[in-house]
C-alpha positions as CSV (number, residue, x, y, z in Angstrom):
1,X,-11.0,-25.6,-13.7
2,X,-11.5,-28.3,-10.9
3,X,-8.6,-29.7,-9.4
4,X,-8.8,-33.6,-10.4
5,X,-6.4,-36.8,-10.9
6,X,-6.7,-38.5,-13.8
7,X,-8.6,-40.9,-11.6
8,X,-10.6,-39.1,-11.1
9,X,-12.0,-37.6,-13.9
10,X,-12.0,-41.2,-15.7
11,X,-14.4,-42.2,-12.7
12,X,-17.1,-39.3,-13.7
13,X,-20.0,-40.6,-15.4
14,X,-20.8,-38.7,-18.6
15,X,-24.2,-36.7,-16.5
16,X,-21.4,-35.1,-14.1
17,X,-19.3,-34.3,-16.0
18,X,-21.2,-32.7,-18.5
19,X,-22.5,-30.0,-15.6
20,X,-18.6,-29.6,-15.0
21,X,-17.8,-28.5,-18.6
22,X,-20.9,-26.7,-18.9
23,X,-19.9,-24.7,-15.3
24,X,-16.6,-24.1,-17.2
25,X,-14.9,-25.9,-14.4
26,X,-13.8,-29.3,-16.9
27,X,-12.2,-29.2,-20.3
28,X,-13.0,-32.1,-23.2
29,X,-9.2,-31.9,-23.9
30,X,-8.2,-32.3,-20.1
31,X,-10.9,-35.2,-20.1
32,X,-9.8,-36.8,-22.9
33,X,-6.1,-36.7,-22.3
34,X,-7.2,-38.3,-19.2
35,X,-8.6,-41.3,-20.4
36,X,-5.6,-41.5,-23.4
37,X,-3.2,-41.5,-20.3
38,X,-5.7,-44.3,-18.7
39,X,-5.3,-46.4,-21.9
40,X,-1.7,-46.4,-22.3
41,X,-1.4,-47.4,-18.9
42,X,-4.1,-50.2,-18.3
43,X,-5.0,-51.5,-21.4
44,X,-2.3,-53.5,-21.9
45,X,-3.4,-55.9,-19.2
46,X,-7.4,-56.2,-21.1
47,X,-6.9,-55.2,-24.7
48,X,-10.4,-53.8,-25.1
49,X,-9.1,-51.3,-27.8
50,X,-7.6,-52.9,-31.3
51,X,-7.3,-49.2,-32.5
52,X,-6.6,-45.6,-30.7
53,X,-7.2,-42.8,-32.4
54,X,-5.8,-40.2,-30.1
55,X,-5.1,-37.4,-32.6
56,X,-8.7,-37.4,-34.0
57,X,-9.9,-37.6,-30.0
58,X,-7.6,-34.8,-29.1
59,X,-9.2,-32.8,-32.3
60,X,-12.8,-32.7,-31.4
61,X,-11.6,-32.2,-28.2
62,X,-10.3,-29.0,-28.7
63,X,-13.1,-28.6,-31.0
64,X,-15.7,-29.5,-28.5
65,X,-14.3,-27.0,-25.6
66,X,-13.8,-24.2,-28.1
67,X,-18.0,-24.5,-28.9
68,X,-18.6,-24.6,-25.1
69,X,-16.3,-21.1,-24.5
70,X,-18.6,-20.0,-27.4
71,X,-21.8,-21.0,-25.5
72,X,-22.8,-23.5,-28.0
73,X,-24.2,-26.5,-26.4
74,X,-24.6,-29.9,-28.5
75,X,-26.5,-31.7,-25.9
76,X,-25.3,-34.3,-23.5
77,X,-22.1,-35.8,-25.0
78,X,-20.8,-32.6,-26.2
79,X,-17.2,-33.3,-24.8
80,X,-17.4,-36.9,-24.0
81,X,-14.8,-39.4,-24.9
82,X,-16.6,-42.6,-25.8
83,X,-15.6,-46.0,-27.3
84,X,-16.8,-47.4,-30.5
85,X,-17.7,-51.7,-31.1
86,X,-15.4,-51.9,-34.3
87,X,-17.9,-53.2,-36.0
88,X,-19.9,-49.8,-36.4
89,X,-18.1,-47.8,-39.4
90,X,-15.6,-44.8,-39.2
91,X,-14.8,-42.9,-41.9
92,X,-10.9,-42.7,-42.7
93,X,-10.6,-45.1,-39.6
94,X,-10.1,-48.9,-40.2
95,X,-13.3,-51.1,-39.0
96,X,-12.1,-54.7,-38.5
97,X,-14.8,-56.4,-37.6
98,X,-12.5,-58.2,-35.0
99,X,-11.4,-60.1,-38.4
100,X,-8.5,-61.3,-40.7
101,X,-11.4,-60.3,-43.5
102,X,-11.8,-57.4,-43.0
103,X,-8.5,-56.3,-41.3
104,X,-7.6,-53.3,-44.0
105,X,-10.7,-51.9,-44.8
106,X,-11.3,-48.1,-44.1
107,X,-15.0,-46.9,-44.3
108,X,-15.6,-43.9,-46.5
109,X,-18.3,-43.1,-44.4
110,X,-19.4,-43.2,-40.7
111,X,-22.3,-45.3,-39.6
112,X,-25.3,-43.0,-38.7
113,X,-25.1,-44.0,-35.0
114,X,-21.4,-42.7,-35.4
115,X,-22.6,-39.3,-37.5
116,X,-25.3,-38.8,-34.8
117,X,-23.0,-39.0,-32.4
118,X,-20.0,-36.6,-33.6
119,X,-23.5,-34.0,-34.5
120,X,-23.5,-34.4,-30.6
121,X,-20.1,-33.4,-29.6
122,X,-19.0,-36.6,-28.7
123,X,-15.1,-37.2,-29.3
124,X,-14.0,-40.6,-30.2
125,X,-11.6,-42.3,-28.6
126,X,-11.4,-45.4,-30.6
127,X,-12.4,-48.8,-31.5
128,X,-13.0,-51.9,-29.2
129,X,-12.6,-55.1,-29.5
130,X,-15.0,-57.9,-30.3
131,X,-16.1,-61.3,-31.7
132,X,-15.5,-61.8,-34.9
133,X,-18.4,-60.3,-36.6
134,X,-20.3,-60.2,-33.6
135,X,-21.0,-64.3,-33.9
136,X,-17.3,-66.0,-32.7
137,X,-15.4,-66.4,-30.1
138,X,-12.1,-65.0,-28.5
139,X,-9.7,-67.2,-30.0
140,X,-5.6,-67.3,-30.8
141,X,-6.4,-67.6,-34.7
142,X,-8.0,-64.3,-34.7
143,X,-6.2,-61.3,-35.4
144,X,-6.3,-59.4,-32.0
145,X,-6.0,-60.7,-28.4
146,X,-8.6,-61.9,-26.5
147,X,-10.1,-58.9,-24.6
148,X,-9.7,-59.6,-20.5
149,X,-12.6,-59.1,-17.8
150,X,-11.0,-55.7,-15.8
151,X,-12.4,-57.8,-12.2
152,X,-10.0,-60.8,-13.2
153,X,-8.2,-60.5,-16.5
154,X,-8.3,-64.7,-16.1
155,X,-12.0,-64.6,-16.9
156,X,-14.0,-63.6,-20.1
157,X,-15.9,-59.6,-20.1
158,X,-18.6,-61.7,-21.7
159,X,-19.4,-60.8,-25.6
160,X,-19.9,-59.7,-28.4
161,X,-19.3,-56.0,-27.0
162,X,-16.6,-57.2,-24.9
163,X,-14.0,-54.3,-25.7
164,X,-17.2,-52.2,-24.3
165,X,-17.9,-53.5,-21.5
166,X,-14.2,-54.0,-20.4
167,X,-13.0,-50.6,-21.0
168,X,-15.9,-49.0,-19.2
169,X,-15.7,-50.8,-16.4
170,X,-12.0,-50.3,-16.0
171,X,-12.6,-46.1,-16.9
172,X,-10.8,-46.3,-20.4
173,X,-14.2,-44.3,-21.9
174,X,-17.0,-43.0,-20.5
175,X,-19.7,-44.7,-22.9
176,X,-19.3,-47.2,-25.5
177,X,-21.6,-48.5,-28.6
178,X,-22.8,-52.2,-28.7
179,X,-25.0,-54.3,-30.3
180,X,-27.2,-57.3,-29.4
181,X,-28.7,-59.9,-31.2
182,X,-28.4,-62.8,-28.8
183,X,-27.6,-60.8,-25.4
184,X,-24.6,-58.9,-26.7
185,X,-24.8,-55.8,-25.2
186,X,-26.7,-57.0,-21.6
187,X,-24.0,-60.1,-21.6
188,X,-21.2,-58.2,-21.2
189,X,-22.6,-55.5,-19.4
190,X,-23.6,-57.9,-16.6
191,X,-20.3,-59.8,-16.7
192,X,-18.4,-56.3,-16.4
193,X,-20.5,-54.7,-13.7
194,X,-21.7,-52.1,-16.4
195,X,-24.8,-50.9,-17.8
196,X,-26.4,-51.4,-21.1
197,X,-29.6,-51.1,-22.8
198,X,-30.6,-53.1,-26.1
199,X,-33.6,-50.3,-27.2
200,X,-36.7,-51.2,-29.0
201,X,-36.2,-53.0,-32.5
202,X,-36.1,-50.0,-35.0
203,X,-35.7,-47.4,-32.5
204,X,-31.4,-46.7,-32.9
205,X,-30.5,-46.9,-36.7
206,X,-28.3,-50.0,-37.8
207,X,-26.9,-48.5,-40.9
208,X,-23.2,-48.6,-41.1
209,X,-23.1,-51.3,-38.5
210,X,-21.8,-55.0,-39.7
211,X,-24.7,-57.4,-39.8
212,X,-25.1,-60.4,-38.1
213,X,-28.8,-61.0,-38.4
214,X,-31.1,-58.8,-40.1
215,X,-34.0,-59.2,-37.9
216,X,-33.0,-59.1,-34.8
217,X,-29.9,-57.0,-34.5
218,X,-30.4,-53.5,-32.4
219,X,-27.6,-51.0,-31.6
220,X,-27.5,-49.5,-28.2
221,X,-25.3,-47.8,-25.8
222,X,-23.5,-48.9,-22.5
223,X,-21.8,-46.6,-19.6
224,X,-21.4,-47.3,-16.1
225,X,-25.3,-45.9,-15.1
226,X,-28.2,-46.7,-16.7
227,X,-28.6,-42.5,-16.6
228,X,-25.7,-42.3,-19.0
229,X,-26.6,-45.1,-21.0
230,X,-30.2,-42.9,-21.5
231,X,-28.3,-39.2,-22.1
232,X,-26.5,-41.6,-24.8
233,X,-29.5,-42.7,-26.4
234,X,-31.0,-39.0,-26.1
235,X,-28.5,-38.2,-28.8
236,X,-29.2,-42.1,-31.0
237,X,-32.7,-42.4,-31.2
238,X,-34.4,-42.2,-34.6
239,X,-35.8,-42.6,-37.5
240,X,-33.1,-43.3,-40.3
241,X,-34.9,-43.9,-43.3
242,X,-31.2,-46.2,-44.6
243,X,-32.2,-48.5,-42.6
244,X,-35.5,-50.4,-43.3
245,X,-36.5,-51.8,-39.7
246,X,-36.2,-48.2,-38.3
247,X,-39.2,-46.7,-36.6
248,X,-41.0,-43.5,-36.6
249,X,-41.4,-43.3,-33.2
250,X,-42.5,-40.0,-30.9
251,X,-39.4,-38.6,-29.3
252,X,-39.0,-38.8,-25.6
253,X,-36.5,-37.1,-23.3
254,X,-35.0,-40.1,-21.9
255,X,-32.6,-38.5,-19.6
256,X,-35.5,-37.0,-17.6
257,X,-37.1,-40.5,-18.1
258,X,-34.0,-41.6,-15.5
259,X,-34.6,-39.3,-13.1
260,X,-38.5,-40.2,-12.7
261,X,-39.5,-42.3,-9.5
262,X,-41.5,-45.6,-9.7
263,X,-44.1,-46.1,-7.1
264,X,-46.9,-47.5,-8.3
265,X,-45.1,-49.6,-11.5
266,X,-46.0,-53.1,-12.1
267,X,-43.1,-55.0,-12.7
268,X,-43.5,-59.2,-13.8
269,X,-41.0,-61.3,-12.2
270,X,-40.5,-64.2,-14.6
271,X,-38.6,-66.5,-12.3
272,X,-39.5,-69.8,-14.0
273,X,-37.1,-69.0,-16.5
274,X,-34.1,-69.0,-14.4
275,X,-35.7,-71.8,-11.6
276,X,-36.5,-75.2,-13.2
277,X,-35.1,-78.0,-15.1
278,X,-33.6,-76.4,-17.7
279,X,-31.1,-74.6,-15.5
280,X,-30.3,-72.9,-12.0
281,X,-28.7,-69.6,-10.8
282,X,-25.6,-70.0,-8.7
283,X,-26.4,-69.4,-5.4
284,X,-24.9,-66.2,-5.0
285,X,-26.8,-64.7,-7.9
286,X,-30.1,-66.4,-7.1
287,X,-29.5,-64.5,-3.6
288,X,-28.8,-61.2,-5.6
289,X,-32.0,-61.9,-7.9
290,X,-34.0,-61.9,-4.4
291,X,-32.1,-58.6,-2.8
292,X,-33.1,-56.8,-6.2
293,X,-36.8,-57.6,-6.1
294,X,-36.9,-56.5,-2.5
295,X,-35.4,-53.4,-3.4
296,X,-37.7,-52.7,-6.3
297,X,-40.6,-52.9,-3.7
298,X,-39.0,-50.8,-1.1
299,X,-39.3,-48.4,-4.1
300,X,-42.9,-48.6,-4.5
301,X,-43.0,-50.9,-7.3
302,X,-45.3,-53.9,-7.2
303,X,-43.7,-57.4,-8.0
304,X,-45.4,-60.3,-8.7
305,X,-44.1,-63.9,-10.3
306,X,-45.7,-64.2,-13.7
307,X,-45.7,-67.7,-16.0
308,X,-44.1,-66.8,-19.5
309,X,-43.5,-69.0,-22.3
310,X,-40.8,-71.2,-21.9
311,X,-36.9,-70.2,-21.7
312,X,-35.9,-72.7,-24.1
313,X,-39.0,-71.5,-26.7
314,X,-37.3,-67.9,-26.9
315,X,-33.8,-69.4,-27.0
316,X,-34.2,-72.4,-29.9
317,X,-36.4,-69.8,-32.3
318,X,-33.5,-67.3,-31.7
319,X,-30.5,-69.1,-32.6
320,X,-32.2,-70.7,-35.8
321,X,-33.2,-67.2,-37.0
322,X,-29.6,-66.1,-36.1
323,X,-27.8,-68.9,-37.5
324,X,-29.4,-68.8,-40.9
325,X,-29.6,-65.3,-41.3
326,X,-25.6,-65.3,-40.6
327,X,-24.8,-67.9,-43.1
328,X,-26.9,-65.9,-45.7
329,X,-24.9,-62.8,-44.8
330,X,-21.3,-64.4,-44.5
331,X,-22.3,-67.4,-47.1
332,X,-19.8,-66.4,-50.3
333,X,-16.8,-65.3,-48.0
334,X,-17.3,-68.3,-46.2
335,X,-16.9,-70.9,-49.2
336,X,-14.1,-68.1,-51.3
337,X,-12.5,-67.4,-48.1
338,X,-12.5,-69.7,-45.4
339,X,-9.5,-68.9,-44.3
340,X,-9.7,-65.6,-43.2
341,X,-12.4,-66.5,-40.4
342,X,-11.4,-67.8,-37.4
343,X,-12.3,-71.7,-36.9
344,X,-15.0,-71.3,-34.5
345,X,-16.8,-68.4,-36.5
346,X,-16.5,-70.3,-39.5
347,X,-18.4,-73.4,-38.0
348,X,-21.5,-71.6,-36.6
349,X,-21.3,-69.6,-39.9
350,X,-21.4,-73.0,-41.7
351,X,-24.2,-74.3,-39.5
352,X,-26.7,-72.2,-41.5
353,X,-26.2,-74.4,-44.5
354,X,-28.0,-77.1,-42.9
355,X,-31.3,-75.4,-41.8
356,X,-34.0,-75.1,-44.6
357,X,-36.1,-72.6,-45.9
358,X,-39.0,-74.5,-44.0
359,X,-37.1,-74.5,-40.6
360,X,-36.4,-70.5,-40.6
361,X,-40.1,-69.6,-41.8
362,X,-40.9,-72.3,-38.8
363,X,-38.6,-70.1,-36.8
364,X,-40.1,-66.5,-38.0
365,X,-43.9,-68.0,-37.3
366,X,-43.4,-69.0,-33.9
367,X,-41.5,-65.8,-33.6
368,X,-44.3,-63.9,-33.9
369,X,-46.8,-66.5,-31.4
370,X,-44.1,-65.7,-28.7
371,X,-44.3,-62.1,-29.4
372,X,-48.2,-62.3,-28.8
373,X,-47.7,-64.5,-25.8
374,X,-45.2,-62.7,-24.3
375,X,-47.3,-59.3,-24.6
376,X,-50.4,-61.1,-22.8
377,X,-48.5,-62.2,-20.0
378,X,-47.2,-58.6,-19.2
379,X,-50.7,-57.4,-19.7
380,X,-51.3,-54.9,-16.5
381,X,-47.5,-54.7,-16.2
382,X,-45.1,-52.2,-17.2
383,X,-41.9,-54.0,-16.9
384,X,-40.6,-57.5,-16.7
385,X,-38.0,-58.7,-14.4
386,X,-35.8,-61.6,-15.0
387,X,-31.8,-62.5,-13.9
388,X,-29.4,-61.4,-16.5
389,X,-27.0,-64.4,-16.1
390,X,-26.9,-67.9,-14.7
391,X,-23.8,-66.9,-12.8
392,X,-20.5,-64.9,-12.7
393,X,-18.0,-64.5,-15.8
394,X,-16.9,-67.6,-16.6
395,X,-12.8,-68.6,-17.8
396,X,-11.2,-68.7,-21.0
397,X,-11.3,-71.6,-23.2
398,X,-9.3,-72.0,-26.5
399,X,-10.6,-73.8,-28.6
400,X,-13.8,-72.5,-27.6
401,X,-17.3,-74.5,-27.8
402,X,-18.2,-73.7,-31.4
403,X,-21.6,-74.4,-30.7
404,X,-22.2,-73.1,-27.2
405,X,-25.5,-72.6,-27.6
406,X,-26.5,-76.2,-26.9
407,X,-25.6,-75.7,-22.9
408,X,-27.8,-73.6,-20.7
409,X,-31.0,-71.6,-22.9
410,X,-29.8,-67.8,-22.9
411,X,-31.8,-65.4,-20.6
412,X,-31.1,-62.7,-23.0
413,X,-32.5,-63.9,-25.7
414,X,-36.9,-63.3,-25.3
415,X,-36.3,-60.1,-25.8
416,X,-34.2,-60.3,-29.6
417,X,-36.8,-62.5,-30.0
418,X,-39.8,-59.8,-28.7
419,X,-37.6,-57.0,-30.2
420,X,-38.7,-55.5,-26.5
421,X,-36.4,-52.9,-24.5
422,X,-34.1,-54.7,-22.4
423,X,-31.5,-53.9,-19.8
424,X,-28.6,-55.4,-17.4
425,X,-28.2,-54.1,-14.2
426,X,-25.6,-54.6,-11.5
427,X,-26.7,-56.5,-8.6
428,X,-24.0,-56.9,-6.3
429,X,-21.1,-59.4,-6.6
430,X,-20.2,-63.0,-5.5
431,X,-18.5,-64.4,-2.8
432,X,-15.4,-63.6,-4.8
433,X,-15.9,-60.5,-5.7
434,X,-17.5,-61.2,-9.5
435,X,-20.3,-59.2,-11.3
436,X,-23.9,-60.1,-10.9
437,X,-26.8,-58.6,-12.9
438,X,-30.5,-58.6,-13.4
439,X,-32.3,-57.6,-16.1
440,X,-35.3,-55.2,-16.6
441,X,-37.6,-55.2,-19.8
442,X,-40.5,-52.5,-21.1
443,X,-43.0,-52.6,-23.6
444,X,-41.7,-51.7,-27.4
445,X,-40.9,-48.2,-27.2
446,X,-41.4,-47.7,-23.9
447,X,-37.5,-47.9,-23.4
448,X,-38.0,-44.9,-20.9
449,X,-39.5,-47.3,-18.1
450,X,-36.5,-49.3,-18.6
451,X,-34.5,-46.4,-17.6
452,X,-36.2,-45.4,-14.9
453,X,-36.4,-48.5,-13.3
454,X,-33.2,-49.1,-13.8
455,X,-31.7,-46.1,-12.8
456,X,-33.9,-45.9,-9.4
457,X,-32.1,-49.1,-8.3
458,X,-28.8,-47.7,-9.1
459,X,-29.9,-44.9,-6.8
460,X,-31.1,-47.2,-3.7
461,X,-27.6,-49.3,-4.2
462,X,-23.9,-48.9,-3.5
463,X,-23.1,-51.1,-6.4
464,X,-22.1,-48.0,-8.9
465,X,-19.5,-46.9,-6.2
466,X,-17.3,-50.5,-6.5
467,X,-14.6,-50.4,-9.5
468,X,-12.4,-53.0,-10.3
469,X,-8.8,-52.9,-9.0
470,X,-6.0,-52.8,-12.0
């Protein structure tokens, strides 16, 4: 077996060290025991677990490394200690939501994303923290802390998948599940330096994941490549026939899909949402939008500015589809229960009372013009470019803004809207050393050009070698 620190095997991503263990030169258990070691040390500065399950990890460990010896293969995560949002169901294993509601309740079953993945091999480590329900805010009346960005435990990891995006970034798992119905998964994937995709709409089953928003919602995996993050959704893609927005789509191999070079893609660069009056990059991440689409043609790809329907469009239909599909969900613990929510998920909970049946078909029809509009802009492109946040990670407030959605329009959000493939990538960092990220969006079910996009400009960039210092 290789001769590493525990440092060093928490730093492989999950495509190395999968060769290791299938060279018979790694053990799960040695890697898992690794990043148990990692937790105990570090997390108590970010608290981006609210449950380890270290016996059950150490299990399929063991498990995993006696199939290997045996020469069965699972596939890519066969071995690989991974994190799980606790909002995505665990059988015998408590799934909180991040929640005073829910704070007892032990799923019977496992969410299919979770099944597919233990069918994989991949060992559990445990579950992360979140917003409650995927919709509020890190607050004191909640019944966890507030989880801690690794590059400056001062400053938010950027939600709902914060307890992902934190404990890759500071190697306490090698993968971790999101989810993204606003930007959730690409949010705090760009704030943490991280990668993540939200897939296509329908492509990774939802089943056994808490709702937030029926129509938009979309699980998807994060890791610190965008190769990993595709070897993760090797094993996730679907049909599940449980859950009635998934897709029968053709499979595809993504993790070759990240290897595959892009000379000759046409990428749209839709700069007018992040240049104009309804908001501005900070400098530093205007500069890195600009070093990423020089890069992108160095690779051969083809970038051109492209006039897409307006930011603010995407954003307002987004949040009213969101906000009344939430109430609906949470409406009858809201009024029996209040109490059990925090304050600020309460209020945008409430907020859904007050929009009518007339306002969310409104919503749902200009949905669907954007979705047309949006697929003749990119017509004679394969990808569309855009920056992933306005700035760096921002600070801690407590109370937080219930309703900060009236600020700055989210540049995450046309593609919940679109239900289009969309991922964050790391562009560099500020001044100060804090995340930047772009983002990189495909045709429906054409997740693979995300990938390889994506990957590619990990490859060109020393961004994947920088880790935060804990």
């Amino acid at each position: 077996m290789t001769d590493l620190t525990t440092s060093d095997l928490t730093t492989l991503g999950i495509a190395e060290a999968g060769r290791l263990m299938a060279r018979g030169e790694l053990t799960s258990t040695a890697l898992t025991e690794a990043f148990l070691a990692r937790i105990d040390t570090v997390d108590r500065s970010l608290s981006s677990y609210v449950t380890v399950t270290a016996d059950v990890a150490l299990n399929a460990a063991r498990q995993a490394d006696m199939e290997m010896k045996g020469g069965l293969r699972r596939g890519p995560l066969h071995g690989i200690p991974i994190g799980l949002k606790d909002i995505y169901e665990t059988a015998g294993i408590k799934t909180t939501g991040h929640s005073h509601l829910k704070i007892d309740y032990v799923p019977a079953i496992d969410a299919e994303t979770v099944r597919r993945l233990k069918a994989g091999g991949a060992v559990i480590l445990g579950k992360l923290g979140t917003h409650e329900f995927a919709n509020g805010a890190m607050t004191s009346d909640q019944p966890f802390p507030p989880v801690r960005n690794p590059w400056s435990t001062a400053l938010q990891p950027g939600g709902s998948s914060s307890g992902s995006g934190a404990a890759i970034a500071a190697a306490l798992c090698m993968g971790a599940m999101g989810s993204d119905t606003g930007g959730s998964i690409r949010n705090p994937a760009g704030y943490c330096a991280t990668a993540g995709i939200k897939p296509t709409y329908g492509l990774v089953s939802r089943c056994g994941i808490f709702p937030l928003s029926f129509s938009l919602d979309t699980a998807g995996p994060m890791a610190w490549t965008t190769e990993d993050c595709a070897l993760m959704l090797d094993v996730l893609a679907g049909y599940d026939p449980n859950d009635q927005a998934s897709a029968r789509a053709p499979k595809v191999d993504y993790g070759a899909a990240a290897q595959r070079p892009i000379k000759g893609m046409r990428i749209a660069l839709a700069r007018s949402w992040y240049e104009g009056p309804k908001g501005r990059l900070s400098d530093d991440m205007a500069a890195g939008m600009e070093e990423a689409v020089r890069v992108m043609r160095d690779l051969g790809a083809t970038v051109e500015e492209v006039i897409f329907p307006d930011i603010r469009d995407y954003h307002i239909c987004g949040r009213v589809i969101i906000t009344t599909e939430a109430h609906a969900i949470h409406r009858r613990d809201v009024i029996e229960r209040p109490e059990k929510f925090g304050y600020t998920t309460r209020r945008r909970f409430q907020l859904g009372a007050f929009l009518s049946a007339e306002q969310y078909l409104s919503a749902l029809r200009f949905r669907r013009k954007l979705q047309q509009e949006t697929r003749e802009a990119m017509r004679g492109y394969d990808l569309v470019m855009t920056a992933n946040q306005w700035g760096p990670p921002e600070g801690f407030e407590d109370p937080a803004p219930i309703f900060h959605f009236l600020g700055k329009p989210s540049l995450s959000m046309p593609f919940n809207v679109t239900g289009q493939p969309a991922a964050a990538v790391c562009c560099g960092f500020d001044a100060q050393g804090l995340p930047l990220a772009f983002q990189l969006a495909g045709r429906a079910f054409d997740d693979a050009s995300v990938l390889a996009a994506g990957s590619a400009y990990e490859r060109a960039t020393p961004w994947r070698s920088h880790r935060p210092k804990l």
